[in-house]
N, C-alpha and C positions, 0 to 999 in steps of 0.2 A: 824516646825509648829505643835502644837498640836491638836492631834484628838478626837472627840468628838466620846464617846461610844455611841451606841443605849442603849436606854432604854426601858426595855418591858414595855407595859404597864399596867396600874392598872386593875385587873379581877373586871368585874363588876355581874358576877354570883356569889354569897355566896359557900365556899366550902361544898362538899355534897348536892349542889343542884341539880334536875333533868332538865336540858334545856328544852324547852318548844319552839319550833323553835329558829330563828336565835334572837329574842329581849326577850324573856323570858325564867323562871326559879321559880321552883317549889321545897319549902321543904316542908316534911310530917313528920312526930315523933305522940310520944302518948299526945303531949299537942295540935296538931289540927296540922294544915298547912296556908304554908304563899307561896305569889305569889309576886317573883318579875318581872318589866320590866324596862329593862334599867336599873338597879341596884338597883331601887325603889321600896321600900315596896307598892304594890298597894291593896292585897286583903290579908284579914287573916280571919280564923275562929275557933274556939275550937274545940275540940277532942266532937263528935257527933253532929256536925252542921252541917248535911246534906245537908240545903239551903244554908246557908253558901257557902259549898264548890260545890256546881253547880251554885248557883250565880258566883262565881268565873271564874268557869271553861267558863260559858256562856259568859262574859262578855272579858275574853280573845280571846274570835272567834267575836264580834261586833266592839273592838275596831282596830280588824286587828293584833292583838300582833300575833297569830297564826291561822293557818288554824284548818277547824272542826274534820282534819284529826291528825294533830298535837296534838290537845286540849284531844281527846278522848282517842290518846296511850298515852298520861303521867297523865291523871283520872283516866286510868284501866278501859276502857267504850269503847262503838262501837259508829261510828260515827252518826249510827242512834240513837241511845240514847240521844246524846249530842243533837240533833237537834231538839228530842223533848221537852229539858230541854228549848232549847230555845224557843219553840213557847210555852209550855205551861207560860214560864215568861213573852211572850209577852200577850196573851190573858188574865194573867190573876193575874199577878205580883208575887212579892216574894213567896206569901204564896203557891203559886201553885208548889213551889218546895220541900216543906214541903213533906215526906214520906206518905204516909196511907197504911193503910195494906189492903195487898192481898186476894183476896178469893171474894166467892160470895157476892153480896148484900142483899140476902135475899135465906129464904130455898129451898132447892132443890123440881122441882116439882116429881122426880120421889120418889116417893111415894111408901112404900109397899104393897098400893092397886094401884096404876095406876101402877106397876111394874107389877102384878099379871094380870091383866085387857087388859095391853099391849101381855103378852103371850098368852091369852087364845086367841085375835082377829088376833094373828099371826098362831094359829094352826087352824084357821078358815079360813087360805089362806089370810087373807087384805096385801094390799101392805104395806110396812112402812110410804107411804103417807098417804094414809087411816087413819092406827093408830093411828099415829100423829095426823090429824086433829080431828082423835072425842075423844084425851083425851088431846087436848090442847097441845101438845107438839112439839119439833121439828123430823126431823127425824133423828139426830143425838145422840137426846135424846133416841127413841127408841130403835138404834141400840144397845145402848150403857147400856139400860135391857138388851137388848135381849141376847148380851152378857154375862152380871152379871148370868144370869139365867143359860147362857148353850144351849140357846134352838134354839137359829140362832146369825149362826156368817158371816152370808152372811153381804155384802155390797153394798148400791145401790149407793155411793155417794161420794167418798173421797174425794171432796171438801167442803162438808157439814158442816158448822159451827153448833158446838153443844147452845143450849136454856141455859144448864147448864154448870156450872164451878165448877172443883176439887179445893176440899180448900185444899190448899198444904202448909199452915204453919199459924195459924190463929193468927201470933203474929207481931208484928209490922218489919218492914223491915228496916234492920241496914244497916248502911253506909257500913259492908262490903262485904253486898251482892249488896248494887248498884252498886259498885266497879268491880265489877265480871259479870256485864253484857255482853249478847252473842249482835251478831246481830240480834237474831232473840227474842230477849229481846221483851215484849212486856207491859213498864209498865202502871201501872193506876191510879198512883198517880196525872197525869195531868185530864186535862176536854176532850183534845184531841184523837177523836174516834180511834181505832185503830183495830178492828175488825169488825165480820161481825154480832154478836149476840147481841141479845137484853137482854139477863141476866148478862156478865160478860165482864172483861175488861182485862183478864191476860190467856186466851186460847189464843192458835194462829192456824191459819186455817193447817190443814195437806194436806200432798202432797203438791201443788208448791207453797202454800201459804207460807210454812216457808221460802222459798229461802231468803235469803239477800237483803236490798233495799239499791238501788243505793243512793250514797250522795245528798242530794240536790234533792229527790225526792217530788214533790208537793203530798199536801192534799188528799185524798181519794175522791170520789165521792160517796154521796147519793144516796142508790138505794131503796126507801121505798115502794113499791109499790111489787118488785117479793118474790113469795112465803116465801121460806127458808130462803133467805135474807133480808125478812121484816124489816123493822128498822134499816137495815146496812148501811156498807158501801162495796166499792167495789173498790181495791186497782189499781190503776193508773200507765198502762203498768208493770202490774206483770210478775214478768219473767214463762217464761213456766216450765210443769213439767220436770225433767231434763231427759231425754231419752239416757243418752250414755251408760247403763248397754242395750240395746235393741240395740244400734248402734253394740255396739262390738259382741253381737248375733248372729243379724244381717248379723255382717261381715262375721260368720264363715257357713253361713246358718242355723241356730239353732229355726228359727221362718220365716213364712211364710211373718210378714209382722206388722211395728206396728202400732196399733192403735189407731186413734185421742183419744187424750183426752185434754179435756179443761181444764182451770183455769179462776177463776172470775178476769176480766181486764178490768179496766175502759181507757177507750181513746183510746182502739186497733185501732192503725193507720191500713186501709187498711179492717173495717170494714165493711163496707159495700158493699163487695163482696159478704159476705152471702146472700145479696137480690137476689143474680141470681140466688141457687140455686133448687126454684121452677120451675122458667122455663128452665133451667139448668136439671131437671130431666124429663122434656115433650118431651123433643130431643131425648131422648132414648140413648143419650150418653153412660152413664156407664153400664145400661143393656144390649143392645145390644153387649157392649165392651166383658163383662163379657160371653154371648153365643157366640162371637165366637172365644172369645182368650182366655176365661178360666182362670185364674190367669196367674199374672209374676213369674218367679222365685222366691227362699225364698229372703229375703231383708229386708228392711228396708221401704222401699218405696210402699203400694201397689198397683195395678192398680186402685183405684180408686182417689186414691190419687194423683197422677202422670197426671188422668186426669184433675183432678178439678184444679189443679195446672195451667195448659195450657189454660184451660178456661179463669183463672183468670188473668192469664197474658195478652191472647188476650184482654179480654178486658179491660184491661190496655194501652191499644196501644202499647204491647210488642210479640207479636205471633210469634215471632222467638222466639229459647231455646239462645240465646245470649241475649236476653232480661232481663233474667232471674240477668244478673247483672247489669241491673238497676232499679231492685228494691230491697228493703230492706229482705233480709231474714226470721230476724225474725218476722218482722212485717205481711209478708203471712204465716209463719210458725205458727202464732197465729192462721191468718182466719184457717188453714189446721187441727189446732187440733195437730202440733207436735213443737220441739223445733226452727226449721226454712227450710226454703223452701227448693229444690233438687239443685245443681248447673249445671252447664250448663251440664257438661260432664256427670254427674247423668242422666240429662234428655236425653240427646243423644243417652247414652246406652239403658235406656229402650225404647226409642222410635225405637232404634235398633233391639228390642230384638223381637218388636211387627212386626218391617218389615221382621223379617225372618220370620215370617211366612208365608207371602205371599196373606193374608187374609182382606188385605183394602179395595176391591172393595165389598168383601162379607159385611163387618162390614158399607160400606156406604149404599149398599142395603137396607138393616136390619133397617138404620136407617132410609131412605126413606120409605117401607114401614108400619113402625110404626107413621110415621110425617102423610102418607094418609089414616091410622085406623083412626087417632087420629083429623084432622081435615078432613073430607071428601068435605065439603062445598068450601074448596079453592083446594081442585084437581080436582076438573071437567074440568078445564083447566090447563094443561099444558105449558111452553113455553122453549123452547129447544134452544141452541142457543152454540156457537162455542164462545171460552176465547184464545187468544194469548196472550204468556207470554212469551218476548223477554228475552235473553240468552246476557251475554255480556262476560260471561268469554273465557278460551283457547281451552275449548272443540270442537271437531270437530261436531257441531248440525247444524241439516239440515235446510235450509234458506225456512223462507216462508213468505207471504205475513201480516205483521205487520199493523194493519189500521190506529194506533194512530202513525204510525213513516212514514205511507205514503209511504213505499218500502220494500222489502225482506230485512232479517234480521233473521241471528241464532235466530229460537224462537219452543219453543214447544205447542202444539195446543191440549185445553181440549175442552171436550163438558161438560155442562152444564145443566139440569133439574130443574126447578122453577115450582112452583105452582102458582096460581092465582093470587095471594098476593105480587107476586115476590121473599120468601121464599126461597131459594138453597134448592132442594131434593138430588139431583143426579148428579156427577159430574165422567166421563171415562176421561180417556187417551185416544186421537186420534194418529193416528198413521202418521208420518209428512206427509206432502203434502194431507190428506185427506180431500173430501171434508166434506159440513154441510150434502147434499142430502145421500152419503153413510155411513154418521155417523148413518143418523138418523132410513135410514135404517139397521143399527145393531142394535142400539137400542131397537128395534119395539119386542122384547120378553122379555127384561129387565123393558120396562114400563108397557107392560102386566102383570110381574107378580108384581112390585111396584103398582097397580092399584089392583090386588089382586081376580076379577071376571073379569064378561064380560061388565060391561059397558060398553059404549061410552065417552070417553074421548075427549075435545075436544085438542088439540096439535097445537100451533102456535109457528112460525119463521118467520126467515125475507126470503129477495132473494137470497140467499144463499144457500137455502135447495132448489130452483125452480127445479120441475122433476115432469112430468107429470104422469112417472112412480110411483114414488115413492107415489103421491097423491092416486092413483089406490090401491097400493101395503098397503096404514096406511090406506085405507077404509075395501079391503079386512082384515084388520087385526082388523078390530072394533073400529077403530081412526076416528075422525074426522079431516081435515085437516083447519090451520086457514093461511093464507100465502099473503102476497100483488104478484099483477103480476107484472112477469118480461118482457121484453122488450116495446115498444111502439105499441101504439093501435090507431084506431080513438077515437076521444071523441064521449061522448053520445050526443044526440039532448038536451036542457035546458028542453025542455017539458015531459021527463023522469027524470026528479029529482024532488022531494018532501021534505020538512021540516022534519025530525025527532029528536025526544029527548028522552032523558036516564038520568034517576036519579039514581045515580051508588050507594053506600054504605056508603057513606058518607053523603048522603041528597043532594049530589050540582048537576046539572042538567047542561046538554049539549046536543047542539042544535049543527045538520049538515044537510046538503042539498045533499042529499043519491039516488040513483037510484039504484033499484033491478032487474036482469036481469040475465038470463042461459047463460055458455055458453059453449061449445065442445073445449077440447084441445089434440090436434093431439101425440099419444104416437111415440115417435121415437126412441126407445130403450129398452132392454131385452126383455123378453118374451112375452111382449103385443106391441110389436112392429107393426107400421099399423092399431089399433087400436084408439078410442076414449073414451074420459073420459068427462062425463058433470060435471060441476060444478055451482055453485051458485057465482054471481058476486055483489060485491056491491062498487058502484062508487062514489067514494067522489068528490062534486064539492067545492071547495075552492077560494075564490077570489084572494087571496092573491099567488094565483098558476099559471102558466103558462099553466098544461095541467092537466088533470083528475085526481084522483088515481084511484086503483083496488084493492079492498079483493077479495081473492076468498076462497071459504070454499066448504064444503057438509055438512056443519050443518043448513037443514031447516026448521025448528022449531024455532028458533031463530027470535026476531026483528031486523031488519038493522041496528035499532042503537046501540043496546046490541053486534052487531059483530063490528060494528066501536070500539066500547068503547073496546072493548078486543082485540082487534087485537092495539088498542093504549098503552094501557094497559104494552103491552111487554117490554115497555123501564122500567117497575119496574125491570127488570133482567140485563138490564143495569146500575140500582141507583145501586143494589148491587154490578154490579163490582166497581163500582166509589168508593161505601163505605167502601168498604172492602180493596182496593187498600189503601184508607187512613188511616183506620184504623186499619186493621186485617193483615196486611203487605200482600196482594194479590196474589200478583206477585214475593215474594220472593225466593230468592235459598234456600229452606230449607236444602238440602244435595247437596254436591259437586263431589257427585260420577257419575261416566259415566261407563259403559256400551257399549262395542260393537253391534251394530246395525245386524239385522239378515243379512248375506250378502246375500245369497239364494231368497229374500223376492224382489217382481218384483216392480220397479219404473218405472215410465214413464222415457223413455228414450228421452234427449234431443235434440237431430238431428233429431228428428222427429220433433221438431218442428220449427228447419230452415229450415229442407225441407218442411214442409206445409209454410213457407215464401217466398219461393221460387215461390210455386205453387201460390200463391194470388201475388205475383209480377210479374209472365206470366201472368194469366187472367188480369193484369192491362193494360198491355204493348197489350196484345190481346185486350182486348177494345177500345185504344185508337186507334190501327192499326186502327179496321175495322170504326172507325167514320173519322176516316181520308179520309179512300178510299171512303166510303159511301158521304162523301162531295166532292171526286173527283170525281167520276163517276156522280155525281148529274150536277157537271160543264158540264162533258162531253158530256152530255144529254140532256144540255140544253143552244143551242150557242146563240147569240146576234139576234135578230130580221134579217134579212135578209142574213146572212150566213151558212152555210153550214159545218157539220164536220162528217168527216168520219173514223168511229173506229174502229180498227183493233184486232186483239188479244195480238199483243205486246204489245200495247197501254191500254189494257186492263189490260194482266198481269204487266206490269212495275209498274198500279196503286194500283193494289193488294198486290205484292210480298212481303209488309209488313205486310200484314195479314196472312202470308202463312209461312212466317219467326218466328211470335209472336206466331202462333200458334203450329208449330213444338216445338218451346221451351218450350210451356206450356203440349204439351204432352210428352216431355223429362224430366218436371220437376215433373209431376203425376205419372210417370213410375217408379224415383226414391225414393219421397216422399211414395208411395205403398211399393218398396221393403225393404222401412226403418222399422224394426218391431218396436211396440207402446211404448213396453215396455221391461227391462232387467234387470236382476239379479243385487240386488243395488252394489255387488261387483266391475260391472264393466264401474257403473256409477260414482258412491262415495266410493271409496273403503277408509277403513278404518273411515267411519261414525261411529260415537256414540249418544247415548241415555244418556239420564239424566237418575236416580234412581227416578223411576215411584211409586214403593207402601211407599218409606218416605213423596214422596210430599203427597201422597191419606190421608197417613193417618192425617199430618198436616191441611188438608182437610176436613176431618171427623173434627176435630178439631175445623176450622172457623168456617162451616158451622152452629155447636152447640152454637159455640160462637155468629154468627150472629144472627140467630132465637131466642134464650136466648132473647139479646136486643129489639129483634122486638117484642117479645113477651110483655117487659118492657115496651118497648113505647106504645104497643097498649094497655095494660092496663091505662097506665096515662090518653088516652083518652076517655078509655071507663068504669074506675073506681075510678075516680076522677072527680071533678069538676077544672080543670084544663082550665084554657080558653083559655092558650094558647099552648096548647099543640100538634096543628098542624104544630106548627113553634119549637117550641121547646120541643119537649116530648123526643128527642135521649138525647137533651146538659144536660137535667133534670136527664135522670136518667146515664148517665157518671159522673155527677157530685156527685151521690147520690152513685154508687159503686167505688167511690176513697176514701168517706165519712169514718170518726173514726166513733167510738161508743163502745158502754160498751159489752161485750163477758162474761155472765153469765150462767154458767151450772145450775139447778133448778129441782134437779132428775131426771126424764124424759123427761126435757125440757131445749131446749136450748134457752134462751131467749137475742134476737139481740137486745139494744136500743142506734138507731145508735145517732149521735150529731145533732143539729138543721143545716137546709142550710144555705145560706148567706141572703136569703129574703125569709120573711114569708111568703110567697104564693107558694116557691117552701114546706119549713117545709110541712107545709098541705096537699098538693099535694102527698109527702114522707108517711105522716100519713094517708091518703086515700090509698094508696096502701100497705100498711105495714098492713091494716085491710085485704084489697083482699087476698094478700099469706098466710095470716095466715088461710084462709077458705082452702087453699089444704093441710094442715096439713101433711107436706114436714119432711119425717126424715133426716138427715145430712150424707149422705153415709158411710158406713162402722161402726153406730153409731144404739143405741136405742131412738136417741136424736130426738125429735121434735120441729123444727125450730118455732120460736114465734117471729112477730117484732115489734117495735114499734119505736117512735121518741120522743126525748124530748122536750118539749115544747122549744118556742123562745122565748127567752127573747132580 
């Protein structure tokens, strides 16, 4: 049988042609060039047909023959180039591919009297903004005498689009120079904007502005309204300045630290962060940080950067450093001012670097008392109050009583400090098993000096802190005490309660049915032991109650209702754990380190507290004896109408002997229970106890807290500087949803001007635009920066 050969097949590419992906093919020579696809003559043009040949090339990326990536390496062009050949032939047909020549549109304004004019108001000290404006110019025009001349070669701006353009060849632009385009090519043969100035179409912006733009990058944004950038435009997710000459530095320790610098970016995802840093600086966050840690090591990173980073994350609903990769890098490395944000182990270590020092309980101080400089009106009350934050890993942590899990549970126990407002001040480390009453007495010199004079403070908790001592002990100290009573009492007569009402702060009014009355509470403990303590009593009658309540205070100057309302008041310090639980991650394991527990360090010892069980189960068995015998002896004493009984002492004692039995036992078991000592060295209770790492959690601490207040501070503006209607129900969701927000990120000499994107409904926009007017009145510079924070929204359409 015979075999049939293969046969190659016919080449459908012309020999010497350039392929052009996998269906086309490209010849060039000095008589013009020709475009095949599929082996089909489709596009030709003669030797200086410029349109011609981006016609061609354009029309190869729409009909799919090849990609724009393809099209642009066999043109001898960047793929940004081809892509404006295409929108300019969209917008504006053939002729828009036709060349024009380069160079400015009209004469230059610097002048060799506005050149002259410009020096002399510069040796008069005016900033380069100044000059600019009273001789019409930009300030990149300025700079750019000032230089020619000699006479300042300083720089206020390197993102600064110049007013003027170099005419770099004032003759028409030949096919093959278009040939020979870069990426950072920026022609202006089209209609299509392509910079930031209003004289010239072939500058390109210096520094991060020449970077390369991604394929398929959308249109610029309109910014006509900011200074410098009058009349521009403003490039859409511009890549940042490139910072690895600083990183590698950096590495070696050669610079202490680098410094944000911005570039104009329209659509910065993640803009809207910047809105928190006005209240972001009311917290004393970063200054306080900076007094008492001083700088980080040399790096790349520096402390306030590292800060503002963790803010931003917290209130992203991220405040773990694992957070840190779910979000976008470069997109917070825009809000931050560098190439993209720290990664986790970046942030570990410095946050490491801040815990060796050992200095978080001083740097939360610090910030407490700068929070009661700064509002004085909401620390006249105080509210203190005990945080459990259950433990689940393998650590051996000491078990204590968990409220939201209803039983003992590995957990370690903070205290807590809020102001009026329910605000976090102040937050310690308790040491486990400690109560709220001996917390608070440690406390009691830590708020005196947060308080900063001798006012009266007034200070509430709940029953937790109950000590009658300790009520004595926060009076003697110039505290006021704010507390409900603990155990049960009679009720008051109906005839001692009266109607009162409190119009709190917000305008809304509350009505209770209150009785005020003194009363003595008996000290049974340390030094005032035997003594009394009076206090002022105020009795809430409630319907909806089974028995009374009770405030008690020593604040009497006060209306009954004004101490009802405050002593209610307190569960704003519970919304915050709730909020923060949800949002700022609360109760997180920020570090997994433990620590050996002091073993020297005396715990209640627990056989002391079987043998006081002991003891309450004789006096039961004792009580019960003697109501037994007491109902015999009553028999015995009392025979049937007309008989006769005569009692003996055996008869007697037989009826006793269990009271005589119960009673020995109960002073066998008081004898023992005494000789059990209270307390012993935790070695030889828990031996081999550990501790969590106490100053990473503090400072994570220091962290929310800033974070928290930030927001509160957010919301309480929407209410109080906006016309927002409904911003008692929603002023948190308002402004979460306003710092996840894009917006355009433009540097403007000394100003950094935020304009973030429109919300989803125009009543939140305006709401956004009434507050963006409020922070722009504290004239907030950007940490680490000369820059001054400016915001605005753009209208909704």
């Amino acid at each position: 049988m015979t075999v049939m050969t293969t046969q190659p097949p016919l080449p459908l590419i012309p020999t010497g042609a350039t392929e052009i992906g996998a269906a086309a093919a490209m010849i060039e020579d000095d008589d013009g060039g020709r475009v095949f696809v599929h082996g089909n003559l489709s596009f030709a043009w003669d030797a200086g047909d410029t349109a011609g040949r981006r016609f061609a090339a354009v029309s190869l990326m729409r009909i799919k023959a090849a990609t724009q990536v393809q099209v642009a390496a066999a043109f001898d062009t960047s793929p940004l180039t081809v892509w404006r050949w295409a929108q300019a032939l969209s917008a504006a047909g053939v002729s828009a591919l036709v060349p024009h020549r380069k160079g400015p549109r009209r004469a230059s304004k610097l002048t060799p009297e506005v050149t002259a004019t410009i020096a002399v108001l510069r040796e008069q000290g005016l900033s380069l903004r100044a000059i600019g404006e009273q001789v019409a110019v930009s300030e990149a025009s300025v700079r750019r005498a000032l230089s020619d001349t000699d006479t300042d070669t300083d720089t206020d701006d390197p993102t600064t689009v110049s007013d003027e353009a170099e005419a770099e060849d004032p003759t028409t632009v030949s096919d093959a120079d278009t040939d020979a385009e870069t990426e950072i090519d920026t022609e202006t043969e089209t209609d299509h904007p392509t910079t930031v100035s209003d004289d010239t179409e072939a500058d390109t912006e210096t520094g991060a502005g020449t970077q390369p733009e991604p394929v398929g990058r959308p249109e610029p944004v309109a910014a006509p309204e900011l200074g410098s950038v009058s009349g521009g435009v403003v490039p859409v997710l511009a890549d940042p300045v490139d910072r690895c000459g600083e990183r590698v530095w950096a590495a070696f320790g050669l610079i202490p630290y680098a410094p944000p610098v911005f570039t104009p970016c329209g659509r910065a995802p993640l803009a809207g962060l910047l809105l928190a840093l006005p209240a972001l600086a009311a917290t004393g966050l970063l200054d306080t940080a900076h007094t008492v840690y001083g700088e980080l090591p040399n790096g790349f990173y520096s402390l306030d950067t590292m800060l503002c980073e963790s803010v931003f994350r917290a209130l992203l609903g991220e405040a773990r450093a694992e957070g840190a990769t779910r979000i976008d890098p470069p997109a917070l490395g825009r809000v931050l001012g560098l190439d993209r944000a720290p990664e986790v182990k970046t942030i570990r270590r410095k946050i490491g670097l801040l815990a060796a020092a050992g200095r978080a309980g001083d740097w939360i101080a610090a910030m407490a008392r700068q929070h009661v400089q700064d509002r004085p009106e909401q620390s006249a009350v105080l509210y203190v109050d005990g945080h459990v934050r259950a433990y689940q890993g393998t650590r051996r942590i000491a078990k204590t009583h968990v409220p939201r899990l209803k039983f003992p549970a590995p957990a370690t126990v903070e205290t807590w400090v809020a102001d009026a407002a329910g605000d976090p001040l102040l937050v310690v480390m308790a040491e486990p098993g400690a109560s709220l009453a001996g917390e608070l007495r440690r406390l009691i010199n830590d708020l005196r000096a947060m308080v900063g004079d001798d006012r009266r403070v007034l200070v509430g908790f709940d029953r937790a802190g109950w000590s009658p001592a300790l009520f004595a002990d926060l009076h003697a100290a110039g505290f006021d005490t704010l507390t409900w009573r603990k155990g049960t009492i009679a009720d008051l007569d109906e005839h001692q309660f009266s109607e009162c009402v409190h119009t709190d702060e917000h305008g809304r009014t509350h009505t209770w049915a209150l009785a005020d009355t003194e009363v003595e509470l008996d000290i049974a403990e340390g030094p005032r032991q035997g003594e009394t303590f009076a206090m002022r009593q105020i009795s809430v009658a409630d319907p909806a109650r089974s028995r009374q309540m009770h405030i008690l205070t020593t604040r009497r100057d006060l209306p009954a209702a004004q101490i009802r309302y405050r002593m209610g008041s307190r569960w704003r310090q519970e919304n915050h754990y709730r909020y923060a639980r949800m949002h700022f991650d609360l109760d997180s394991h920020d570090s997994y380190r433990a620590t050996d527990d002091d073993p020297d360090r005396m715990v209640p010892n627990p056989a002391k507290k079987l043998a006081y069980a002991q003891v309450e189960k004789a006096r039961r068995a004792l009580h019960s004896a003697e109501t037994a015998s007491d109902a015999a002896l009553l028999d015995a004493h009392s025979p049937q109408p007309g008989t006769s009984v005569v009692l003996t002492n055996t008869m007697i004692n037989t009826i006793t002997a269990d009271v005589y039995t119960t009673h020995t036992a109960l002073e066998a078991a008081l004898t023992a229970h005494q000789a059990i000592p209270a307390r012993l060295p935790l070695s030889q209770v828990h031996p081999g106890q550990q501790v969590l790492d106490t100053e990473t959690k503090l400072i994570h601490h220091a962290i929310r807290i800033a974070a928290f207040n930030t927001a509160q501070t957010l919301a309480r503006a929407i209410l109080t500087a906006t016309g927002y209607t409904r911003g008692d129900d929603e002023a948190h969701t308002l402004i979460r949803t306003a710092l996840a927000g894009s917006g355009d990120i433009i540097p403007d000499g000394d100003t950094l001007h935020i304009r973030l994107d429109p919300l989803s409904a125009p009543r939140h926009t305006a709401a956004v635009d009434e507050l963006c007017q409020a922070l722009n009145d504290t004239h907030t510079v950007y940490p680490g920066t000369d820059l001054t924070l400016r915001y605005s929204i753009k209208s909704h359409r």
